[in-house]
N, C-alpha and C positions, 0 to 999 in steps of 0.2 A: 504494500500500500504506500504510495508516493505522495506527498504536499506540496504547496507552496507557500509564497508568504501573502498576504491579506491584499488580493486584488481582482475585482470584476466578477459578477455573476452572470451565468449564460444558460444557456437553456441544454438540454442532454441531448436534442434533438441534433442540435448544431454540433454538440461536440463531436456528434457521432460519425456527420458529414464530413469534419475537420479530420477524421481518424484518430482523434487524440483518447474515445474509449478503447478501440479493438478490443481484444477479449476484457478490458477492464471495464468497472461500475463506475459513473460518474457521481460525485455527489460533492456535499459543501456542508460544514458543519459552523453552524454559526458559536461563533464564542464575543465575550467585551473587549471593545475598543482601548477603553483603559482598566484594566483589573482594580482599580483605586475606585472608580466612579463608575453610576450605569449612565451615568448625562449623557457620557459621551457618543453611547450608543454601539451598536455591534460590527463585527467585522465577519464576513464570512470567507473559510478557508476552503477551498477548492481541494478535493479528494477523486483520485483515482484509484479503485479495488480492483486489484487483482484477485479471484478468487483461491483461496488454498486448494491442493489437487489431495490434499491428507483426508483420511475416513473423519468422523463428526468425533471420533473416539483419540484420535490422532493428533485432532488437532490443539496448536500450541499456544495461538491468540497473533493477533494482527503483529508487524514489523512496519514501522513506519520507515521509508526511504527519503535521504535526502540528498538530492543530486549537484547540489553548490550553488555558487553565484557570489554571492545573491545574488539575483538577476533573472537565473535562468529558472524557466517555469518551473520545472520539474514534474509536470501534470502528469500523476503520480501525486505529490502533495503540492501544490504551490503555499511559499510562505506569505507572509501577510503583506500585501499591496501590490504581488506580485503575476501580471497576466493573466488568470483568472479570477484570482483572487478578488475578495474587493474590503474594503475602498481601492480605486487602480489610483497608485502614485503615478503624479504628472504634472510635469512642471510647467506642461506646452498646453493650449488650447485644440490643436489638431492634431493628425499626422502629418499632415502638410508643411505647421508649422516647427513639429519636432524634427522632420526632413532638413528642410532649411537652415534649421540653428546645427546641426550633427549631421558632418558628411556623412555617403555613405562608405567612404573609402576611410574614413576613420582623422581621427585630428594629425597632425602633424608630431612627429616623435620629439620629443623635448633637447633633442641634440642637433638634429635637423638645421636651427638657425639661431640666431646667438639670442634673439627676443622672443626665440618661441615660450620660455617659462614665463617672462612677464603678458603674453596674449594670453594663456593659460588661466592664469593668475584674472586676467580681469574678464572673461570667460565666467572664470569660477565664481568672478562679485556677481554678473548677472544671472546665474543658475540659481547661487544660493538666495537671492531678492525675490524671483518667480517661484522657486521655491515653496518660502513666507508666506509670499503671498498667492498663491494657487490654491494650495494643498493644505490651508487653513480648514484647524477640528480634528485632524486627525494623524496629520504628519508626524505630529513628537510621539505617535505610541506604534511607528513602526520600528521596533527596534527587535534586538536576536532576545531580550529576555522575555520581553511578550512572547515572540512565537516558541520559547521553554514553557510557558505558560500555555501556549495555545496547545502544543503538544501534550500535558498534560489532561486539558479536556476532552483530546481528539481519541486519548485511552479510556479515559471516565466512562465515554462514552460507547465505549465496546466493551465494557462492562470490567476492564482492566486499570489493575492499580498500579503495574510496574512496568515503565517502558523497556518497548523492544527496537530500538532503532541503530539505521545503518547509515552514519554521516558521513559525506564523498566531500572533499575539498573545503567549502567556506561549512560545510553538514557537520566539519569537525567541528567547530568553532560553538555552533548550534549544540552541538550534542554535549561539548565541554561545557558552555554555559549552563546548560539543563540539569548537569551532573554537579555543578557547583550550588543552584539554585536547590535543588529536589535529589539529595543524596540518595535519601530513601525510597525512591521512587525508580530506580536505577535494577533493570532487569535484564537485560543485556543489550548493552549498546558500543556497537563499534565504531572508531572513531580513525577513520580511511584516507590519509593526507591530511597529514597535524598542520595547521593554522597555528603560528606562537600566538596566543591571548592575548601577552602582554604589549604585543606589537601590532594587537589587532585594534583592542581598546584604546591605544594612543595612537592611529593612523600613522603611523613609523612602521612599513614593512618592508625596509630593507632588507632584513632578516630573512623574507623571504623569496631573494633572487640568488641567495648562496649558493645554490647549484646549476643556476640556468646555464653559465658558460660552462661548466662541465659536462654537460647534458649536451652543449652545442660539441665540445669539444670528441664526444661519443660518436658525433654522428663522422668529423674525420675520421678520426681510429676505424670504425666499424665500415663506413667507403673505401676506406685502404685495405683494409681487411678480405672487405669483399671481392674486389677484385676487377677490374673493365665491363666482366660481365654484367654483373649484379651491381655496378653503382655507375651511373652515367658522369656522375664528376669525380670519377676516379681520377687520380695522381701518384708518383713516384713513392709518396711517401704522405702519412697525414698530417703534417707541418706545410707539403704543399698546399694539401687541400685547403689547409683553414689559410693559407698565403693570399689563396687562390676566391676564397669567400669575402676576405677584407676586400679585396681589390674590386671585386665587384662590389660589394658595399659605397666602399669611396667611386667609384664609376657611377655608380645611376646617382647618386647624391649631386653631382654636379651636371651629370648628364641622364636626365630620366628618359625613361622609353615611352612612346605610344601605343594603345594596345583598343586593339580592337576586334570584340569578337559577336556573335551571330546575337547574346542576348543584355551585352552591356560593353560601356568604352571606359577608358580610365587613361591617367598619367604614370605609370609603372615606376615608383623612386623608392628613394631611400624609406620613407617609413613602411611601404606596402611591402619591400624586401623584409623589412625587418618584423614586420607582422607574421609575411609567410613562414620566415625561419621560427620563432617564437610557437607560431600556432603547429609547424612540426614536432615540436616538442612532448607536445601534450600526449603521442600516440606515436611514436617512433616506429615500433615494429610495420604500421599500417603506412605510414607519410613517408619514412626518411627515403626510400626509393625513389619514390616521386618528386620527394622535394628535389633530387641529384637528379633527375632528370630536367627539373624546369630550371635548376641552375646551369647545369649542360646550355639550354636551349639559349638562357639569360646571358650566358657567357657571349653566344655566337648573335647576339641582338634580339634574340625573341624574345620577349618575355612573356606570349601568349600562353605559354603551357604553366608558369609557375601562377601565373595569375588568374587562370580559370580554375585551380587545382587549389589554390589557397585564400584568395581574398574579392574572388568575382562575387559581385550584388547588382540583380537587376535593376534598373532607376529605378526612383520612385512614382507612382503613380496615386494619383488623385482615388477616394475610394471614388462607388457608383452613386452617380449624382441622383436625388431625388426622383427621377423618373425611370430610374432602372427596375427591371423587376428580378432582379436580385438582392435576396436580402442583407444586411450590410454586414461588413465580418465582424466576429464579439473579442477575436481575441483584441487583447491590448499588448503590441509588443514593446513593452517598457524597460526592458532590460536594464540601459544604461538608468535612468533615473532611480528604479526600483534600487539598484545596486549601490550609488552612491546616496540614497534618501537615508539605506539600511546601515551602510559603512558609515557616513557621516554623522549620522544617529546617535550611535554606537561610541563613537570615540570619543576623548576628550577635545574640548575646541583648540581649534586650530586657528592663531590670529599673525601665522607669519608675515612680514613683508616679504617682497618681490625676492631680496636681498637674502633674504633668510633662506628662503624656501632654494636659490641656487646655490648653496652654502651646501644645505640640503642634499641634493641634486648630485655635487660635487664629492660630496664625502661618500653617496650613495653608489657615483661612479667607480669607488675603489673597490665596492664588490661585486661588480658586475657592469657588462657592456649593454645589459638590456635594464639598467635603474628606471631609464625614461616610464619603463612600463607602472613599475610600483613609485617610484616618486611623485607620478601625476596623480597617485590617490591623495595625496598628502597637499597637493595644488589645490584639486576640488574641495576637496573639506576647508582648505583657507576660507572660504568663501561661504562658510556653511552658519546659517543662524539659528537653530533651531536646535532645542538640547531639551529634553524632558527633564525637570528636577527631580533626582532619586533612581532617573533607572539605574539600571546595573551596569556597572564599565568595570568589573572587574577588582581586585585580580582573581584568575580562576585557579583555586584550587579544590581539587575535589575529593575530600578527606572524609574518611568515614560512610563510602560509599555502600548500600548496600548488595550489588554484585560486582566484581571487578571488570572494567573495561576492556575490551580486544583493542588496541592499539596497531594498527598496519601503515605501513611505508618504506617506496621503492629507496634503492640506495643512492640511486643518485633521480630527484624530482624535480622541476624547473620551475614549481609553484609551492612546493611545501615540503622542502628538507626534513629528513628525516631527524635532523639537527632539533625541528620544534616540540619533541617530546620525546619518551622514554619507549623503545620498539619493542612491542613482545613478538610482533611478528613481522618478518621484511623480506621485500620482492628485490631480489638481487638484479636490477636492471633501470634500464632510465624509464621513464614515463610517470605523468600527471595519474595519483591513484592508483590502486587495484585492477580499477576497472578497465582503464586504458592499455595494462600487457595483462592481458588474461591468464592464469594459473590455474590451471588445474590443484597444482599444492593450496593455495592460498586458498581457491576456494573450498579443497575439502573443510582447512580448519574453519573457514566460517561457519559452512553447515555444523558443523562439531559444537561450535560457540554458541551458534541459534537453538540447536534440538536437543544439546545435552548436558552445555553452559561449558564444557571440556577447554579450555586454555592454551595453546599450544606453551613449550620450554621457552623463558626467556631467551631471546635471541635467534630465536628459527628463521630460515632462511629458507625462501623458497625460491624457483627458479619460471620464466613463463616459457607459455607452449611454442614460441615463436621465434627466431634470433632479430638483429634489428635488420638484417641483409638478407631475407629468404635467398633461397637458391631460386632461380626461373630454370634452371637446366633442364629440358627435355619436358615440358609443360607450358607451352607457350596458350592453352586456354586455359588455365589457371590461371596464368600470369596475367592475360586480359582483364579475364572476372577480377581480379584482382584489386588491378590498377581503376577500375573503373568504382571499385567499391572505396578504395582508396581515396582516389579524385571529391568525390561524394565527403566522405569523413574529413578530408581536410578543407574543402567549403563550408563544413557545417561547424566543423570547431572555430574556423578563422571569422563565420559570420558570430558565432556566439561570442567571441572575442572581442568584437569590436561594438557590437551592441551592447556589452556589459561593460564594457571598458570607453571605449569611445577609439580608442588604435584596433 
């Protein structure tokens, strides 16, 4: 059973048209807006059930899923303001006008030009102004300890007193806060790419690009490794490779490419490169092939393959006017706002100057070549006015819990080092989560954690089903099916990327 966070109510009808039931139950569980007050009036959480396949004898009780973002629906559970959910956070009046203020090719990377942090910066005044003023009555009680709250009723209400949940990315953060709030309450819950708390509550997440140029530096090693066949930007040695990735970095930065393909056009530069490599990360064994192939083609001036493969979005279009007879779409794709309403919420204020914030910026650059991506969280919040008195910002510790938590994380992760908490159990390879290299090991011990509460040994290490270079040797329809499921997955990561993030 999946959630999200408190935005929009839609009909089951629709949802079913959208494919977003398939074999799941639609439904919305209404809980308070503020748990302090009923003034404020209610929020309703959007639930997708999957039905258990276990006998009536069998069965264990719900497992709520939380798939990250904050941002991304997860329908499944959406969290509170978030795409179905409602109240929908929104900072814009239409889509038209959230088009306009938010390319679709994503803002400009904060290295890109020497004033790009000060336009950032005064960006951020106007977001957090519209803000205030849009999303008045209800804004200050989107935050991650309401939806620890909302999770607690969303068990109440299945007749259950101790949670069973599986938190993926920002899920950890959520699940850690639940486990600090509601110790007792703690039934097994797995907490799936550790978020640092403390760096979560203070929108300082440097902390967590610690492993991104390692992760990038994998995919040379693992290109070299591979071999001509199996990596199209092979080279002599993986020192060339990454020679060979800078160089093209500094290339489209000064020299961007035009691209243009059958269902969108764009200007192919330095930040849409750096998005594509970034959003390779998240799923290596699936991208990093492809990504050496649209490097290959970027090297020889194409950039059509890396760009339909990572960062293509159709324009935008107006919905259907008034006279259509179609009916008008329910979802709300709020990503980016939902994401920074919840993060900025969430954190302590932020009232750097310009001056600070590239200070910031600079220090953040010494641990990593992609800071831009996490330092621009720390930009938007500058600008953010809106702080509930009393919520919860931490720190999370969660002592005295009443069952102990499954803690999972890859060895080297590009969004949540395994650095941010203590591993009882670890996926020995790069990728964003569990979920992203698949294991068979890893998943047996979940099922073991879920159905029999079993623990794996401090320190387990497991291995996934995939390497990061498949072999294509003597499978060349595989290798299609492949590439094309591939192509697919790294569109879908690089649009949720850039709709929660705004790069």
């Amino acid at each position: 059973m999946v959630f999200s966070t408190r935005s929009l109510v839609l009909s089951a009808v629709w949802l079913s048209t959208m494919g977003v039931i398939a074999d799941s139950n639609f439904n919305w569980d209404t809980v308070p807006l503020d748990y302090d007050s009923s003034a404020a009036g209610n929020a309703a959480i959007a639930i997708a059930r999957y039905p258990s396949r276990s006998s009536k004898s069998d069965y264990l009780g719900p497992i709520l899923l939380n798939p990250g973002g904050p941002g991304g629906s997860g329908v499944d559970y959406c969290r509170r303001s978030v795409s179905y959910s409602t109240p929908t956070v929104s900072w814009f009046k239409s889509d038209a006008e959230r088009a306009l203020w938010i390319p679709s090719s994503g803002y400009p990377a904060l290295d890109e030009s020497v004033n790009a942090i000060a336009e950032q910066w005064a960006r951020a005044q106007v977001q957090g102004q519209l803000a205030e003023e849009r999303a008045k009555g209800y804004l200050q009680y989107i935050t991650t300890d309401n939806t620890a709250r909302d999770m607690v009723r969303i068990m109440e209400a299945f007749g259950q007193e101790k949670l069973q949940y599986w938190g993926i990315s920002y899920g950890s953060a959520l699940g850690a806060t639940f486990a600090a709030l509601f110790p007792n309450k703690v039934g097994r819950v797995v907490i799936d790419g550790v978020l640092d708390m403390d760096a979560w509550y203070s929108a300082n997440l440097t902390v967590q690009e610690a492993d991104t140029d390692k992760a990038l530096q994998m995919f040379a090693d693992g290109c070299f490794a591979a071999g001509l066949n199996d990596c199209a930007f092979y080279a002599p040695s993986s020192a060339q490779i990454t020679a060979n990735l800078q160089a093209l970095l500094a290339s489209v930065k000064t020299n961007p490419l035009p691209v243009i393909t059958p269902i969108s056009y764009d200007v192919f530069g330095y930040t849409l490169l750096k998005n594509s490599l970034f959003s390779s990360l998240y799923s290596a064994t699936s991208l990093f092939q492809l990504l050496a192939e649209g490097l290959a083609n970027l090297a020889k001036g194409n950039a059509s393959t890396i760009y339909t493969s990572f960062v293509e979005v159709p324009p935008f279009e107006c919905p259907a006017d008034s006279n259509s007879t179609s009916p008008p779409m329910p979802f709300h794709d709020n990503a980016f706002e939902a994401l920074f309403s919840i993060a900025c919420n969430d954190a302590s204020a932020v009232n750097d100057t310009v001056s600070e914030l590239q200070q910031f910026y600079f220090e953040a650059q010494k641990v990593s070549s992609f800071a831009d991506l996490w330092a621009n969280w720390r930009v938007v919040c500058s600008g953010w006015k809106v702080h509930r008195p009393g919520r919860f910002s931490g720190p999370v510790r969660a002592a005295n819990i009443s069952f102990p938590l499954l803690v999972v994380g890859n060895t080297v992760d590009p969004v949540t080092p395994i650095s941010g908490a203590s591993i009882r159990s670890k996926l020995n390879f790069l990728q964003h989560t569990s979920v992203n290299a698949p294991s068979t090991c890893v998943f047996g011990y979940l099922r073991e954690y879920f159905v029999n509460g079993t623990l794996p040994e401090v320190g387990t290490v497991c291995t996934p089903n995939s390497p990061l270079f498949p072999s294509s040797e003597g499978n060349s329809t595989a290798s299609g099916r492949r590439d094309l499921k591939s192509s697919e997955a790294g569109r879908a990561i690089g649009a949720a990327q850039r709709r929660v993030t705004g790069y």
